[in-house]
C-alpha atoms as one frame of an Amber mdcrd trajectory, in Angstrom:
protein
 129.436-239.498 125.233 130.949-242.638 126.049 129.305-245.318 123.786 128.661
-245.763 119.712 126.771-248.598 118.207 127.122-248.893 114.388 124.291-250.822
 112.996 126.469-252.061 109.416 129.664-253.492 109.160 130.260-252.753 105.494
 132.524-249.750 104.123 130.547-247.260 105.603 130.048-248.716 108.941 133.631
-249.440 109.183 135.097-245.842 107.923 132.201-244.487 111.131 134.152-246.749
 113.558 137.819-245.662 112.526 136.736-242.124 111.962 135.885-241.532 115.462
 139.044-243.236 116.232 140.914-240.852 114.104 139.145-238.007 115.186 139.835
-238.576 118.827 137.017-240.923 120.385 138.210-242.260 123.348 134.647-244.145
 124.283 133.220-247.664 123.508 132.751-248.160 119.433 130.512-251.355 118.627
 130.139-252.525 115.122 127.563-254.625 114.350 127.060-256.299 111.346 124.272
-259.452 109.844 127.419-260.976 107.604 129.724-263.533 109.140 133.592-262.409
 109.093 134.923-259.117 108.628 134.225-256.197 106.746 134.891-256.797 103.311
 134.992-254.945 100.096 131.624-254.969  97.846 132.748-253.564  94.232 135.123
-256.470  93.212 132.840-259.043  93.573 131.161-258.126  90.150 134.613-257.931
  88.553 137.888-259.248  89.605 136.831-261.514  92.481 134.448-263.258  90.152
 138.377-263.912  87.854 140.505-264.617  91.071 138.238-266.037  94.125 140.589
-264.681  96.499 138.084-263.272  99.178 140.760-262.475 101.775 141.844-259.788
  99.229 138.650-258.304  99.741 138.848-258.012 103.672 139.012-254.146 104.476
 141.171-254.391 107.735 143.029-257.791 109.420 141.212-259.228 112.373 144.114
-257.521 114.715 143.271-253.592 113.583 139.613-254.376 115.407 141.988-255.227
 118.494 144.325-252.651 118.601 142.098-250.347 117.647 139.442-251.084 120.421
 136.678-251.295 117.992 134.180-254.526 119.334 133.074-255.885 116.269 129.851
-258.280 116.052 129.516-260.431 112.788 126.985-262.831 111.625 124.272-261.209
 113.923 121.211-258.986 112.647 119.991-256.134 114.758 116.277-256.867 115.688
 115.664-253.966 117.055 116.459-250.117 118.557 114.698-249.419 121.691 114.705
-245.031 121.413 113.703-244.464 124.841 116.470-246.740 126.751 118.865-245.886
 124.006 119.694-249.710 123.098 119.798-251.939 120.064 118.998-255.628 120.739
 120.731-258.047 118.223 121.061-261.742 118.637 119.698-261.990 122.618 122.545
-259.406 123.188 121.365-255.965 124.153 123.958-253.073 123.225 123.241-249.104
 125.390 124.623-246.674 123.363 124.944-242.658 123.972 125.162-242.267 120.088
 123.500-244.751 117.242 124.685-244.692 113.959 122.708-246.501 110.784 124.636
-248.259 108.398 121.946-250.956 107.279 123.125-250.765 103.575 120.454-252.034
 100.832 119.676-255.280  99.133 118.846-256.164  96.121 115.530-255.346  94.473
 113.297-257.879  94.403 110.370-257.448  91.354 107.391-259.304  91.316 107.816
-261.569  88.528 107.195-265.343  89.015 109.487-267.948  89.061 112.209-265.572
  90.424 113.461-267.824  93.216 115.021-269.660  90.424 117.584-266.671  89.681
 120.867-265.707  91.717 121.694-262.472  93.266 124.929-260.813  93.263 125.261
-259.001  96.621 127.063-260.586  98.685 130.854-262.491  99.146 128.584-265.658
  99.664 126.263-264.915  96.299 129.497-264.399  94.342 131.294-267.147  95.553
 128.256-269.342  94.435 128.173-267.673  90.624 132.093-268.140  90.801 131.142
-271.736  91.353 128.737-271.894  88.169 130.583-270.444  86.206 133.138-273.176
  86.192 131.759-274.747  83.059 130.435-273.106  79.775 126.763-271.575  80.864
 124.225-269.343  78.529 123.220-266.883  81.039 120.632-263.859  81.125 121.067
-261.196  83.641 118.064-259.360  84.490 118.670-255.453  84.334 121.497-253.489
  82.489 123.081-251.274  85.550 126.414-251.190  86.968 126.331-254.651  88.270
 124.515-256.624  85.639 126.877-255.057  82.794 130.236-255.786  84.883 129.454
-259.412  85.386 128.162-259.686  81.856 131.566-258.414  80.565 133.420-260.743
  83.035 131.228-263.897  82.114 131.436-262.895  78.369 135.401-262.426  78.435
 135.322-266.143  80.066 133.779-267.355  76.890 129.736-267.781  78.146 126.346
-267.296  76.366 125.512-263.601  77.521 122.270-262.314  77.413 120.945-258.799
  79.205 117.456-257.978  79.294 117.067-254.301  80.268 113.047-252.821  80.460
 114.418-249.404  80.095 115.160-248.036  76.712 119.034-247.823  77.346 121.273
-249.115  79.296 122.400-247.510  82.642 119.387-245.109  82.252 119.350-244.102
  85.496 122.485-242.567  85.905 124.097-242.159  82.269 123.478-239.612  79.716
 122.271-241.358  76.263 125.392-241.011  74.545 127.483-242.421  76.681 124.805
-245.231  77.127 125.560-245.778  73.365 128.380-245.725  73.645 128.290-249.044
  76.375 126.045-250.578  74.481 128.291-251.118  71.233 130.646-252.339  73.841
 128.897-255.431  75.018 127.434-255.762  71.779 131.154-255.685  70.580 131.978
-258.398  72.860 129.215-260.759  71.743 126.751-259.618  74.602 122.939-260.066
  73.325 121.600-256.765  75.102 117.806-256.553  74.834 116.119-253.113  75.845
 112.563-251.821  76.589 112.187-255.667  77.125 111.125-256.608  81.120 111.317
-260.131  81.784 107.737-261.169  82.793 108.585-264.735  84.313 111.831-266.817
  85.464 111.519-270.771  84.337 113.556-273.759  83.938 114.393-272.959  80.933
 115.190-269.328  81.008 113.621-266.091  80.798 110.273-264.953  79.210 109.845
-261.673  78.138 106.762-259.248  78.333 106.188-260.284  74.767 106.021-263.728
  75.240 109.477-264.498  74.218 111.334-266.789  75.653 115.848-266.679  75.848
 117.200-270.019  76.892 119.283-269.833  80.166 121.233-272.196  82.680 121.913
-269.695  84.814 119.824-266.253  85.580 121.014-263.573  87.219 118.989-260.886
  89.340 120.630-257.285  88.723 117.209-254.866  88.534 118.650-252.400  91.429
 118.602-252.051  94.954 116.306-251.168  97.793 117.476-249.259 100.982 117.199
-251.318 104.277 115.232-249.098 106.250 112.679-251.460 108.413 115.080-251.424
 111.733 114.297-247.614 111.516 110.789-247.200 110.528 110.098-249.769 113.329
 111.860-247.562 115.853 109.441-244.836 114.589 112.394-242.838 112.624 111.154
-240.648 109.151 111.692-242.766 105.984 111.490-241.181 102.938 113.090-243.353
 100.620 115.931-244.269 103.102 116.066-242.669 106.491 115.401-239.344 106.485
 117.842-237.376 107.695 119.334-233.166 107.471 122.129-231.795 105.958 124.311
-233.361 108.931 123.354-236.831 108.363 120.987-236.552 111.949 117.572-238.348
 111.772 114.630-236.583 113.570 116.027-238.421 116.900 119.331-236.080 117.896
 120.460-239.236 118.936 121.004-240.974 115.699 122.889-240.627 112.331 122.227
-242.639 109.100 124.640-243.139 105.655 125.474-244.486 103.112 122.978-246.316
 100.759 120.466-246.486 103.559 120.303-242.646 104.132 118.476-239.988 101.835
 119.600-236.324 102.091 119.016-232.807 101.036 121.510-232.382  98.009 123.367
-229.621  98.841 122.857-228.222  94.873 118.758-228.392  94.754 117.711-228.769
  97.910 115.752-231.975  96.802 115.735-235.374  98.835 118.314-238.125  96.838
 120.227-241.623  98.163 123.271-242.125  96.639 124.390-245.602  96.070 127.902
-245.529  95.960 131.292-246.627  98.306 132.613-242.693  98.380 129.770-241.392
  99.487 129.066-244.032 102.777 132.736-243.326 103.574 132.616-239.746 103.585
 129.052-239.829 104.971 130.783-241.490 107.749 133.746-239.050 108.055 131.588
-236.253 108.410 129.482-237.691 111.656 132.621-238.863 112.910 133.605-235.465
 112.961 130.361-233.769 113.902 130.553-236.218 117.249 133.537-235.068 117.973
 133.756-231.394 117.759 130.290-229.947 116.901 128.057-229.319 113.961 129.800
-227.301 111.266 128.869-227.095 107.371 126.715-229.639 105.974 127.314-232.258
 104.091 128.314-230.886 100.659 130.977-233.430  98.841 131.116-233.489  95.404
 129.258-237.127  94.777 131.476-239.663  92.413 130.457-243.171  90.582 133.014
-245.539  89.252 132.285-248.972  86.991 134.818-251.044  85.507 133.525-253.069
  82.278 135.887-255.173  80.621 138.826-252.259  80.048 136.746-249.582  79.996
 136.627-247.500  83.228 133.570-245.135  83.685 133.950-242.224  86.277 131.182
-239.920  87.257 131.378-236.703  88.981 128.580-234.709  89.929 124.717-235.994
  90.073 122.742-234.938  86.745 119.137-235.351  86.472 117.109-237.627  84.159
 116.124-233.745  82.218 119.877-232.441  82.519 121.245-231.542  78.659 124.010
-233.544  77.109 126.970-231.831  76.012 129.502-234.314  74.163 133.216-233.640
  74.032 134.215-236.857  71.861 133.453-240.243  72.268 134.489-240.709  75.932
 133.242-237.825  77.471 130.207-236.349  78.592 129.864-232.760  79.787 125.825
-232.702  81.750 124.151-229.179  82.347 121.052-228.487  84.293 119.256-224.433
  83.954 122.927-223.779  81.961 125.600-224.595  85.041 127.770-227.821  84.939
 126.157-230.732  86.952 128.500-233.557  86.445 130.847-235.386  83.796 131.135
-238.590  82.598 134.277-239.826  81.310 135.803-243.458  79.838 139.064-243.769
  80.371 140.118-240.259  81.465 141.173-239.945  85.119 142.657-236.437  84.477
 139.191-235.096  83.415 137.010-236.823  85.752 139.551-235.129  88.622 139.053
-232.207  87.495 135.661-231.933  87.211 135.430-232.764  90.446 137.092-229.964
  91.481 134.966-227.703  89.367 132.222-229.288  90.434 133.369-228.805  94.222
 133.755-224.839  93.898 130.683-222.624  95.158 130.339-221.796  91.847 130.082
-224.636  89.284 130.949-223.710  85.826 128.104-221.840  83.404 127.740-222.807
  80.001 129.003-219.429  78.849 132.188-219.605  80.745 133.057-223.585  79.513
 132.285-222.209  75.925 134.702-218.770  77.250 137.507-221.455  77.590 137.129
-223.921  74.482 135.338-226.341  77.063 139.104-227.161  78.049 138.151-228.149
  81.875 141.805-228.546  82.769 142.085-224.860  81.418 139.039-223.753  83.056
 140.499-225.270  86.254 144.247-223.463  85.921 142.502-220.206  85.051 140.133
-220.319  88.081 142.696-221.212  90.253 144.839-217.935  88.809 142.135-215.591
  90.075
C-alpha cells in the first residue's frame, strides 16, 4: 500500500492522517478537505470563539506539522467524485490514485422545510461563526431554532452578553435526543434562570422579517435567527460511487464499507454498536478521532477486534459542563443520583451516565462502562450506587 486519500480535513480526517503516521505509514497520505485553511477545531465555535474571535486558536496543527510530517494537504477544494474501479477521487480538475480511501465527509446542518429559512444563519462553520460574532456586536433579540447542544451553547453565550434569547424547541424537552428527562429539567431551569425564553413542543412553521412564526400561528420578534435543528450526514460522494448508505455510510465493525478498499468515520459513518448489535452514527469529536485511530491501525497491521470504545458527549453551557458516557436509548430507565447526575439502564445493565459538573464520575463510568461486563442494577444497588466504589471493588477482584 503506498497511497491514502482522506476525503475530510476536519478532526477526524486529520487524527486518520497522523495516525498512520504514528503507526508507521511510510506511503503517500493526502488530505483533502472543501474548507479553505487548515484543520480547525469545531466545538468552540458555539462557545468561547463566539467570546474571543481568535480563530488561529482553533487551528489543530501549524501549517509546518503538514510539512514535516509529509502529509499533502488540499484545502478549499470539494471532492466531486470517487472513481471505484481506477481507485481515484477527482476534486477540483485534480485527480488523486489511491491504494486505500478513507471517508471523512462530516455532516451539515439540517435543513427543514419551512419557508422563509434562507433568512436564518447557520452555525457550522469558522466562516458562519465569524459572521454571528459579527452580529452580535450590538444588542439583538434572537430566536434559535432547536434546543440541542449547539442551539443551547450559543443561547447561553448570547444571553450572558446581555441579548433577547429566545429557543423554540418542537420536541417536548430540551436535548431530547440524547438526555434523560431529568437532567433535561434540569437545563431547562438553567436557561430559564438566565433569562432564556425556551419554548417546547413548539416547531417554527415559517422564518420572516420579523422573526419566527410558530405552528400555532404565533409569531416571536427576532433580528437575528439562528438554524440549530440537527445535522445530516454527508453521504452523496458515496452513494454516487455506489457505496451502502444507511443513514451514513454503511460500514462493519472495522469501519470497512462493502468496497475492501474504503473506510468511513466519524459523523458520516453508521456502525454496528458493539452493545446491541443495532446500526447508530455518533455525532461527536471522540468518536471521529478514535474511529480514525482504529483504521489507522487496522492499515497497518491487520484486522483485530472491532470497534468497541466506550462512546462520550461533552457540552459546555454557561458554567455548567455536561459529560456523557455510554449511549442510552430513547426507552432506557432513569435512575437519579442527585441533581447532577444521571445513572441510564436498559433490560437492568448500566448504559451510560450523565453528569454536570463531575469529571470524577463521568471517568469512571466510562470505565465501567468499558468492561465486558457493564454494571447490573443489582450489583450498583450491592454497592450503595457508589460508582467510584463499584470501580475500586471490581478492580480488587
Amino acid at each position: 500500500m503506498q497511497r491514502i486519500v482522506v476525503i475530510g480535513a476536519g478532526q477526524g480526517g486529520l487524527q486518520a492522517a497522523m495516525s498512520l503516521r504514528q503507526e508507521g505509514f511510510a506511503g503517500a497520505v493526502t488530505l483533502i478537505g472543501a474548507e479553505p485553511g487548515l484543520p480547525y477545531q469545531r466545538p468552540p465555535l458555539s462557545k468561547a470563539y463566539l467570546k474571543d474571535g481568535d480563530g488561529a486558536r482553533l487551528d489543530l496543527r501549524p501549517a509546518a506539522f503538514f510539512d514535516k510530517n509529509e502529509i499533502t494537504l488540499v484545502s478549499g477544494v470539494r471532492a466531486e467524485r470517487i472513481d471505484r474501479e481506477g481507485r481515484e477521487v477527482h476534486a477540483g480538475g485534480t485527480v488523486y490514485p489511491y491504494d486505500h480511501l478513507i471517508l471523512a465527509t462530516g455532516t451539515r446542518n439540517l435543513r427543514p422545510p419551512i419557508p422563509g429559512l434562507e433568512r436564518a444563519l447557520d452555525l457550522r462553520t469558522l466562516e458562519d461563526a465569524a459572521r454571528l460574532r459579527g452580529e452580535l456586536a450590538r444588542p439583538r433579540r434572537i430566536a434559535i431554532i432547536g434546543g440541542g447542544f449547539i442551539g443551547l451553547e450559543f443561547a447561553a453565550v448570547a444571553r450572558a452578553a446581555g441579548h433577547e434569547v429566545t429557543v423554540a424547541e418542537a420536541a417536548p424537552r430540551l436535548m431530547a435526543r440524547v438526555l434523560s428527562p431529568e437532567l433535561s429539567a434540569r437545563f431547562l431551569c438553567l436557561h430559564e434562570g438566565m433569562g432564556t425564553r425556551v419554548l417546547l413542543g413548539r416547531p417554527v412553521s415559517a422564518v420572516t422579517d420579523e422573526g419566527i412564526t410558530l405552528a400555532d400561528g404565533s409569531g416571536i420578534a427576532a433580528d437575528l435567527v439562528i438554524l440549530a435543528a440537527g445535522v445530516v450526514p454527508n453521504v452523496e460522494l458515496a452513494a454516487e460511487a455506489g457505496l451502502d448508505v444507511a443513514n451514513g455510510v454503511a460500514v462493519d465493525g472495522e469501519l470497512l464499507t462493502c468496497d475492501p478498499s474504503i473506510s468511513a468515520l466519524g459523523d458520516c459513518a453508521s456502525f454496528p454498536d458493539p452493545v446491541t448489535g443495532a446500526r447508530i452514527r455518533l455525532e461527536s469529536v471522540q468518536a471521529a478521532t478514535d474511529h480514525a485511530r482504529h483504521i489507522a491501525r487496522r492499515l497497518m497491521k491487520g484486522a483485530g477486534a472491532p470497534y468497541a470504545a466506550v462512546p462520550w458527549f461533552w457540552s459546555d453551557q454557561a458554567d455548567w459542563k455536561l459529560q456523557i458516557a455510554g449511549l442510552a436509548g430513547p426507552g432506557d430507565e432513569s435512575l437519579a443520583l442527585g441533581p447532577d447526575a444521571v445513572l441510564r439502564l436498559r433490560d437492568g445493565v448500566l448504559s451510560a451516565v450523565e453528569t454536570v459538573n463531575d469529571a470524577k464520575t463521568h471517568m469512571q463510568a466510562r470505565k465501567l462502562l468499558a468492561s465486558p461486563n457493564p454494571p447490573s442494577r443489582a450489583e450498583l444497588e450491592a454497592c450503595g450506587f457508589d460508582l467510584a466504589a463499584l470501580a475500586k471493588e471490581r478492580a480488587a477482584a
